[in-house]
TORZAKE-501737 format. One record per residue (C-alpha): residue number from 1; residue in one letter; x, y, z. Coordinates in nm, 3 decimals. Example, Ala and Ser with C-alpha at 12.3 -4.5 7.8 and 13.67 -1.06 7.14 Angstrom:
2
node i = 1; aa = A; c1 = 1.230; c2 = -0.450; c3 = 0.780 $
node i = 2; aa = S; c1 = 1.367; c2 = -0.106; c3 = 0.714 $
This chain:
207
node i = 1; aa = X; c1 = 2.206; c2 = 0.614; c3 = -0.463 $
node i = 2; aa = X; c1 = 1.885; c2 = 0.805; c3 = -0.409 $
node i = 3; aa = X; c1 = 1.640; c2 = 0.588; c3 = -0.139 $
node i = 4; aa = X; c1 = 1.306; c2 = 0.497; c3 = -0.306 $
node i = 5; aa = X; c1 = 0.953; c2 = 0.436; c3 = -0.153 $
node i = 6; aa = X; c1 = 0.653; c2 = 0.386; c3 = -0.276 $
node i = 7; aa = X; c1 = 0.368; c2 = 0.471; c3 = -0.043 $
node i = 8; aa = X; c1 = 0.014; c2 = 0.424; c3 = -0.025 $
node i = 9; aa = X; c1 = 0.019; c2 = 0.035; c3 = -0.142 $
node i = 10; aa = X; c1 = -0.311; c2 = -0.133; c3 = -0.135 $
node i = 11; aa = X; c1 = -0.288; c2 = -0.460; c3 = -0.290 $
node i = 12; aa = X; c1 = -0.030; c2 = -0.777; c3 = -0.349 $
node i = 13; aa = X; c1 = -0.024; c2 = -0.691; c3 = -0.757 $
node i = 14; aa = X; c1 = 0.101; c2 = -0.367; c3 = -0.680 $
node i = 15; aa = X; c1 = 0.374; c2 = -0.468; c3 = -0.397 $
node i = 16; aa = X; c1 = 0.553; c2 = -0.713; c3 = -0.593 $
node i = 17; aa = X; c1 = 0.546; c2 = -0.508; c3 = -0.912 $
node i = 18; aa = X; c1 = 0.738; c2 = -0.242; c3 = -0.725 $
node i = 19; aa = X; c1 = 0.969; c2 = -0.492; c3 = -0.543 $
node i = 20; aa = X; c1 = 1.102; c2 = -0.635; c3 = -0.890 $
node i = 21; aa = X; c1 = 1.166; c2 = -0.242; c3 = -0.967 $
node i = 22; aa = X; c1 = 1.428; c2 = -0.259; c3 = -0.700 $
node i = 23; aa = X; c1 = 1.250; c2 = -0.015; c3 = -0.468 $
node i = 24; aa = X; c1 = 1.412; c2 = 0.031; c3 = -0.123 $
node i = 25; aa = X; c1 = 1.046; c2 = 0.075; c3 = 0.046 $
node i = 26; aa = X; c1 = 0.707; c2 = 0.020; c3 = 0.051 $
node i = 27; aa = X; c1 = 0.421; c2 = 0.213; c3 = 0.230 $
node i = 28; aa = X; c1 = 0.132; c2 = 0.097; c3 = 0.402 $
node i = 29; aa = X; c1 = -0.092; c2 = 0.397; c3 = 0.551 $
node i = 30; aa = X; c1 = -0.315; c2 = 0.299; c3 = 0.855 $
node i = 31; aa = X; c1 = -0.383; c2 = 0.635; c3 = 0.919 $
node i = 32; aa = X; c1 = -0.710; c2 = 0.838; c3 = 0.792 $
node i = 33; aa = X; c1 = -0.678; c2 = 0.828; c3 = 0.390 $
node i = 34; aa = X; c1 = -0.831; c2 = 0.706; c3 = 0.094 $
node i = 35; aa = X; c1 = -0.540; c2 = 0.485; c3 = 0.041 $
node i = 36; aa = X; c1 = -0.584; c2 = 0.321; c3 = 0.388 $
node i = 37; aa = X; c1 = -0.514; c2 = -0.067; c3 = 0.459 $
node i = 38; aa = X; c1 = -0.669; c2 = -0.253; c3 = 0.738 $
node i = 39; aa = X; c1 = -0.404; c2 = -0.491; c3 = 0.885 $
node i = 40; aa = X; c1 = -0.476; c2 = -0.823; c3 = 0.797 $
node i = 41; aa = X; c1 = -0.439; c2 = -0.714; c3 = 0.443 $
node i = 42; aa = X; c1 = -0.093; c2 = -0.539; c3 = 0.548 $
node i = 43; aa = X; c1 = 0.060; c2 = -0.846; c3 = 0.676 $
node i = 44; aa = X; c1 = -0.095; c2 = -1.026; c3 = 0.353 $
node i = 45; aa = X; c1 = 0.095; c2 = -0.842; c3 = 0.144 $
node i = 46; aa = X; c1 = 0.394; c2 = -0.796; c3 = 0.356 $
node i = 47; aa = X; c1 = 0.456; c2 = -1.189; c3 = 0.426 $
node i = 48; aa = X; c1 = 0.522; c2 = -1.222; c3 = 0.041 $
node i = 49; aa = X; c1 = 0.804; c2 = -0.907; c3 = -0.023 $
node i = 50; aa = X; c1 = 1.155; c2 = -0.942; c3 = 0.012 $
node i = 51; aa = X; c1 = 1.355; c2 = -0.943; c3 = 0.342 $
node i = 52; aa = X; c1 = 1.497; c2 = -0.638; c3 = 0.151 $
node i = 53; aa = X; c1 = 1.266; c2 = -0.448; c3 = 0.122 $
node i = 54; aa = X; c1 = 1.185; c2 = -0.156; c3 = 0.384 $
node i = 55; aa = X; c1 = 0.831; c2 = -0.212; c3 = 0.492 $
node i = 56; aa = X; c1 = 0.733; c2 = 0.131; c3 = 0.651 $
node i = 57; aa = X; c1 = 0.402; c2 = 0.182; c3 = 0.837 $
node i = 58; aa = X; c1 = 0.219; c2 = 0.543; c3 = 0.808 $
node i = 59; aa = X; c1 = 0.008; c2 = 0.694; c3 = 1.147 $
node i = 60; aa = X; c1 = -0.076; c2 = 0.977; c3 = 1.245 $
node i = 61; aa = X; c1 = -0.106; c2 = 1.050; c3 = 1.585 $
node i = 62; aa = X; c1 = -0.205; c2 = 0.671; c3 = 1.703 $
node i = 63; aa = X; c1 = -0.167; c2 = 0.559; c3 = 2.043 $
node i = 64; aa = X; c1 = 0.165; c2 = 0.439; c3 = 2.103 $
node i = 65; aa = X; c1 = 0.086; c2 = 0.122; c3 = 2.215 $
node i = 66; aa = X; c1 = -0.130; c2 = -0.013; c3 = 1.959 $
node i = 67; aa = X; c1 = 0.117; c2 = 0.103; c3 = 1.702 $
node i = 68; aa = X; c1 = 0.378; c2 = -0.077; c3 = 1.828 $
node i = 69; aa = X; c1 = 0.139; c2 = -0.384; c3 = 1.832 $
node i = 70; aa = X; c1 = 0.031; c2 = -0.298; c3 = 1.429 $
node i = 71; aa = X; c1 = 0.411; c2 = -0.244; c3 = 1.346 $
node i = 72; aa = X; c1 = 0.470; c2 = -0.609; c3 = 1.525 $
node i = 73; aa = X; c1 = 0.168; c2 = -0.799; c3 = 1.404 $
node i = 74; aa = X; c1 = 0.186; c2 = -0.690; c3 = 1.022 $
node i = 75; aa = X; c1 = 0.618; c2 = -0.708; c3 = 1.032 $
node i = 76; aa = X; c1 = 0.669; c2 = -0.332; c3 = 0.980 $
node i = 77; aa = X; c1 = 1.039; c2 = -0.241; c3 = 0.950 $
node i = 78; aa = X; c1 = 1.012; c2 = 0.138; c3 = 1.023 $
node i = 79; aa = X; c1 = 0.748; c2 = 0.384; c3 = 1.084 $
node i = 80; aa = X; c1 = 0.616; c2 = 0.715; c3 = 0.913 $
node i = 81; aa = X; c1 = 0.440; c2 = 0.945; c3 = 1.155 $
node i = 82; aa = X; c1 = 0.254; c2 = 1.236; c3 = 1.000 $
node i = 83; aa = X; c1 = 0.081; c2 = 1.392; c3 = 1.296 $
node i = 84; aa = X; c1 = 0.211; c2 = 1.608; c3 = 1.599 $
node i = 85; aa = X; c1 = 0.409; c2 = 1.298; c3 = 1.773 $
node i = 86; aa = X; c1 = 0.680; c2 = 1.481; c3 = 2.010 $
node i = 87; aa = X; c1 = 1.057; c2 = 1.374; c3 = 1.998 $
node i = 88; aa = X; c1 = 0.947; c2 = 1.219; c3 = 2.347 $
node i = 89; aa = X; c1 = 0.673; c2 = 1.002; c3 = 2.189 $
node i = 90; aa = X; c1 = 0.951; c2 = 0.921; c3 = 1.884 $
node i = 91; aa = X; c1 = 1.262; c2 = 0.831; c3 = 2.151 $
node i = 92; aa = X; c1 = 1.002; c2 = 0.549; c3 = 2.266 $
node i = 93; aa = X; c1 = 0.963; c2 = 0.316; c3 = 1.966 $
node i = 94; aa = X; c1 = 1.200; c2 = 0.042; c3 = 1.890 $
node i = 95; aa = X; c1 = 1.185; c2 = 0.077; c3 = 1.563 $
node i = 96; aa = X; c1 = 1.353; c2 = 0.333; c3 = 1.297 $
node i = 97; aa = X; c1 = 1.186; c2 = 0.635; c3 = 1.288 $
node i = 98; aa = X; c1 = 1.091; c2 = 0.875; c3 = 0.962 $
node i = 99; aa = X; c1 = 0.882; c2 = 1.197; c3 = 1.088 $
node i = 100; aa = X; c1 = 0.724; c2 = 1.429; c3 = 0.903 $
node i = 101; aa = X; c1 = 0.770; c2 = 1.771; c3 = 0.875 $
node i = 102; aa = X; c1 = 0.467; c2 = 1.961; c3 = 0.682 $
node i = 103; aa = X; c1 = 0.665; c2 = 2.260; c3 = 0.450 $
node i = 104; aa = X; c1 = 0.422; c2 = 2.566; c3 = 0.521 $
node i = 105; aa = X; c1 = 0.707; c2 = 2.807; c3 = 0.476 $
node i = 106; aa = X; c1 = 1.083; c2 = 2.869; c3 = 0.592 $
node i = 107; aa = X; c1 = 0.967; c2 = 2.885; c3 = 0.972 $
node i = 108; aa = X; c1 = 0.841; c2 = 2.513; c3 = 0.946 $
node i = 109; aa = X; c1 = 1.151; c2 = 2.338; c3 = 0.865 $
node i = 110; aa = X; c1 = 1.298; c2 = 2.488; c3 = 1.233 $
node i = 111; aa = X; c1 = 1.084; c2 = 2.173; c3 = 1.323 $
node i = 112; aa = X; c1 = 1.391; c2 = 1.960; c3 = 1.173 $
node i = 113; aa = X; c1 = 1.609; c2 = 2.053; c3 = 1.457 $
node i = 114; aa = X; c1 = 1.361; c2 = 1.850; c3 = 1.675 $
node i = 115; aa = X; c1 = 1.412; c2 = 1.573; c3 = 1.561 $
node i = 116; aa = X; c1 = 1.776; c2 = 1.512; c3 = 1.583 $
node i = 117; aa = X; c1 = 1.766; c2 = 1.100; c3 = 1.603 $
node i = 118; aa = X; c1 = 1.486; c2 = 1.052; c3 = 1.331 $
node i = 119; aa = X; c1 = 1.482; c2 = 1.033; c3 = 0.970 $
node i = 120; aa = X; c1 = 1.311; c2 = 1.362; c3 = 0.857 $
node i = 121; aa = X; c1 = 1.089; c2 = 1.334; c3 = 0.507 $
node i = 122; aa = X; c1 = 0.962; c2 = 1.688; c3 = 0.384 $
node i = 123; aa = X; c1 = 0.614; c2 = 1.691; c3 = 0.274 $
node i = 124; aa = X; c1 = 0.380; c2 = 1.969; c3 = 0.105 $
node i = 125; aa = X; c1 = 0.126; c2 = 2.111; c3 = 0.394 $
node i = 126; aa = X; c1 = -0.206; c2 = 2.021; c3 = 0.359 $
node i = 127; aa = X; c1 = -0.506; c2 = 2.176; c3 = 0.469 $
node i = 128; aa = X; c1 = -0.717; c2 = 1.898; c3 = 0.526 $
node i = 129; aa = X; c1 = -0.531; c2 = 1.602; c3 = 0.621 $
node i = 130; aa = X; c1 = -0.178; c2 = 1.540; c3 = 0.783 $
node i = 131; aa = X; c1 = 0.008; c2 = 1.495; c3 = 0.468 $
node i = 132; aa = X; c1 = -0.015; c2 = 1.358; c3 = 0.140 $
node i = 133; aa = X; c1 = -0.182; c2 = 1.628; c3 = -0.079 $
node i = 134; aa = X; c1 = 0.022; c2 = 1.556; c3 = -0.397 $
node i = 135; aa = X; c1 = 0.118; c2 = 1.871; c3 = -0.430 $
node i = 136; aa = X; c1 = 0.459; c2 = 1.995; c3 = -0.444 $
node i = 137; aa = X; c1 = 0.615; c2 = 2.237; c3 = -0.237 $
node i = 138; aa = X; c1 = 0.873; c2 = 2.535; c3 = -0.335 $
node i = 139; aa = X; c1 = 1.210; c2 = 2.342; c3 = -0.290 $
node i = 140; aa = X; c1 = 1.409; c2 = 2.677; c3 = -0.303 $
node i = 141; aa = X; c1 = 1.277; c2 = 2.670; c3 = 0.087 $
node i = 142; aa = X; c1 = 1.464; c2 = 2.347; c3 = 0.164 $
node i = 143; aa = X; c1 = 1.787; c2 = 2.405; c3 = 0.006 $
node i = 144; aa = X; c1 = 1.954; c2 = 2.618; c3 = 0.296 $
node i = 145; aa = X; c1 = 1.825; c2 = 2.335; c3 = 0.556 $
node i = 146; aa = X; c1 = 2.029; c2 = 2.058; c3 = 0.307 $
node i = 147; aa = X; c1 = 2.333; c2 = 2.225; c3 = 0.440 $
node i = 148; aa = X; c1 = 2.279; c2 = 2.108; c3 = 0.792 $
node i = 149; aa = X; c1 = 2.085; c2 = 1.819; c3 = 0.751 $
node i = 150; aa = X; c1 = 1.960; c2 = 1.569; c3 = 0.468 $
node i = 151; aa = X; c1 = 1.574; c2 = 1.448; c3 = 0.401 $
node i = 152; aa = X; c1 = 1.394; c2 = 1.253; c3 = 0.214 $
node i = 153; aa = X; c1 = 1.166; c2 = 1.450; c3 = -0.044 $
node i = 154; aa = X; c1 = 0.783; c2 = 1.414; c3 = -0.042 $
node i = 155; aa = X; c1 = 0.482; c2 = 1.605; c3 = -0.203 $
node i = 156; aa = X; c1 = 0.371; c2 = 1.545; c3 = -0.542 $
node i = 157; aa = X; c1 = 0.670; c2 = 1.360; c3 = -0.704 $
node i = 158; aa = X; c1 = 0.591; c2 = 1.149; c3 = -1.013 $
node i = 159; aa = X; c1 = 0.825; c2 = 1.045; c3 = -1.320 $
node i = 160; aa = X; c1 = 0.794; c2 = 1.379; c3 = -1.458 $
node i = 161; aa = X; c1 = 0.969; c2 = 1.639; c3 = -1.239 $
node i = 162; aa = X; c1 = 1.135; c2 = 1.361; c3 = -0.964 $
node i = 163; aa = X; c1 = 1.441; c2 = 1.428; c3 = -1.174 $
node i = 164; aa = X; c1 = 1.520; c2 = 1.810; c3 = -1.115 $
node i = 165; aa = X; c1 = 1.386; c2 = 1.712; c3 = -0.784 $
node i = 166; aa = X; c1 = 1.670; c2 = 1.488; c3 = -0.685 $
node i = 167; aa = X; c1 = 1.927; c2 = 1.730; c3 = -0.916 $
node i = 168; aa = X; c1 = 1.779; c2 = 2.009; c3 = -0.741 $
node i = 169; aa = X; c1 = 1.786; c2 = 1.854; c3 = -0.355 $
node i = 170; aa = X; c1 = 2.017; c2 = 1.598; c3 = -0.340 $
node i = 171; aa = X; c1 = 1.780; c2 = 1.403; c3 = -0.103 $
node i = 172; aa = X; c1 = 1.879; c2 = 1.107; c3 = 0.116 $
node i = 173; aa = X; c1 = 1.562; c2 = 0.940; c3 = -0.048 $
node i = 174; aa = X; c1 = 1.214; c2 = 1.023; c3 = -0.211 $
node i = 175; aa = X; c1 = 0.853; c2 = 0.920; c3 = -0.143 $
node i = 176; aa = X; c1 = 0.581; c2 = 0.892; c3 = -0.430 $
node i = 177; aa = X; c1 = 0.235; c2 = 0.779; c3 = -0.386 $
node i = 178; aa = X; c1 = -0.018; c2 = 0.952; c3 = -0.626 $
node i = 179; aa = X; c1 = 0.206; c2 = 1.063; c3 = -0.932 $
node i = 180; aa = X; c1 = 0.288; c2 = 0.647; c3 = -0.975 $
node i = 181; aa = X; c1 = -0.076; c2 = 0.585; c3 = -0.969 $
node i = 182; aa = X; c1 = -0.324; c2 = 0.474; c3 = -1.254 $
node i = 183; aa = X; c1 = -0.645; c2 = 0.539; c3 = -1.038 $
node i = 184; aa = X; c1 = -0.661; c2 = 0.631; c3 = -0.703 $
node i = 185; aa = X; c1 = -0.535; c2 = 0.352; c3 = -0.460 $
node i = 186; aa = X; c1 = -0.396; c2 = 0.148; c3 = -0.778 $
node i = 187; aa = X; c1 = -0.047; c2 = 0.213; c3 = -0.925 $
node i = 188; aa = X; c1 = 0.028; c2 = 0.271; c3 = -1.257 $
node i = 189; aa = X; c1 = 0.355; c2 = 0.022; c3 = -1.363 $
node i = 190; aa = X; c1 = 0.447; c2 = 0.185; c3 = -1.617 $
node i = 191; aa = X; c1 = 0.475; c2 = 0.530; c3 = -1.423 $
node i = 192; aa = X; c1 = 0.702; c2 = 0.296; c3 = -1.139 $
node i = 193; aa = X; c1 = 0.914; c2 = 0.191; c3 = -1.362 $
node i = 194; aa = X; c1 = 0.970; c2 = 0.603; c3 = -1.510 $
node i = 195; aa = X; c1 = 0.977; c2 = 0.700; c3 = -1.151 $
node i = 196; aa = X; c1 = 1.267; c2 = 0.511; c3 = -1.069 $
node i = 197; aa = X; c1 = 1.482; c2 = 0.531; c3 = -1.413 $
node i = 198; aa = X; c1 = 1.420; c2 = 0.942; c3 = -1.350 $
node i = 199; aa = X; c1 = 1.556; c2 = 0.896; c3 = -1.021 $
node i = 200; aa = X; c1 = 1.845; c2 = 0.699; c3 = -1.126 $
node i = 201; aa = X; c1 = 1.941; c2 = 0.891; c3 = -1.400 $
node i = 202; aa = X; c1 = 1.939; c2 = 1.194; c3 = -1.178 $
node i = 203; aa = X; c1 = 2.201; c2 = 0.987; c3 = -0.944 $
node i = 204; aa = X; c1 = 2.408; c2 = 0.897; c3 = -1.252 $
node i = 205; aa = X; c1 = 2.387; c2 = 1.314; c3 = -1.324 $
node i = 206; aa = X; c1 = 2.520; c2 = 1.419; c3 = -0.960 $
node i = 207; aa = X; c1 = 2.810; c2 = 1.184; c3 = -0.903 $
């Protein structure tokens, strides 16, 4: 089955409404973003979800070391780095490891191959942040990289078009955070709960 996270979570309401979805994971962005969550509120909402449950911190170029001491203090399970970490700065955290790879054109996913130990998740480019535009990005680009190598999809998903998405890709998993939301840094549960029967009906589809 198809890997689910929900990113950009602000609030308890909203983390426990996606954990009875059956979600795999949950993101919490402490980089730059209007979705951003300081850490005591992190580990809040983190000491109430599921063993379960992924709990995947977002950065973007941070400092290694106080990363690793966020990731510890607020019980992160994996991190998401955004920025222009190296497969040298990657090979030193404990912890798994999903980078992102910004989908410009064809040339950009060459960065895939390196990052052969990581989790890769393919997001739209952006032009003024590192990620997370909520726009989608031509998937026809990423389907001769699925030969080689499998990704989890990012970059305007939402209950709507997450189906041909996952028909389309075949992705290892997929990442929503604006096109499950009701208002900007609130989710929408009625759009979680579409998100995830789309995504599972697409699963049922490709067996």
């Amino acid at each position: 089955m198809t890997w689910i996270k929900i990113c950009g979570v602000t609030n308890i309401d909203d983390a426990l409404e996606a954990a009875s979805m059956g979600v795999d994971a949950l993101g919490f962005i402490f980089a730059p973003s209007p979705r951003r969550i300081n850490e005591l509120t992190a580990r809040d909402i983190i000491r109430h979800l599921p063993l379960a449950i992924w709990k995947v911190g977002v950065f973007v170029n941070e400092e290694l070391r106080k990363m690793l001491r966020i990731a510890e203090d607020c019980g992160l399970d994996a991190l998401q780095l955004h920025g222009k970490e190296s497969p040298e700065y990657c090979r030193q955290i404990p912890l798994p490891v999903i980078k992102a790879i910004s989908v410009k054109d064809v040339e950009s996913l060459k960065e895939m191959e390196r990052y052969p130990f990581d989790s890769i998740l393919l997001d739209a480019a952006a032009t003024d942040r590192a990620g997370g535009s909520g726009k989608t990005f031509c998937w026809e680009m990423a389907l001769e990289s699925r030969k080689k190598r499998n990704f989890i999809l990012s970059g305007g998903l939402n209950p709507m078009n997450v189906y041909s998405a996952v028909q389309k890709l075949r992705p290892i998993g997929v990442d929503v955070c604006s096109g499950v939301e009701k208002v900007l840094g609130k989710k929408d549960p009625l759009k979680m709960i579409e998100f995830v029967k789309e995504v599972r009906k697409a699963d049922e589809s490709t067996r």
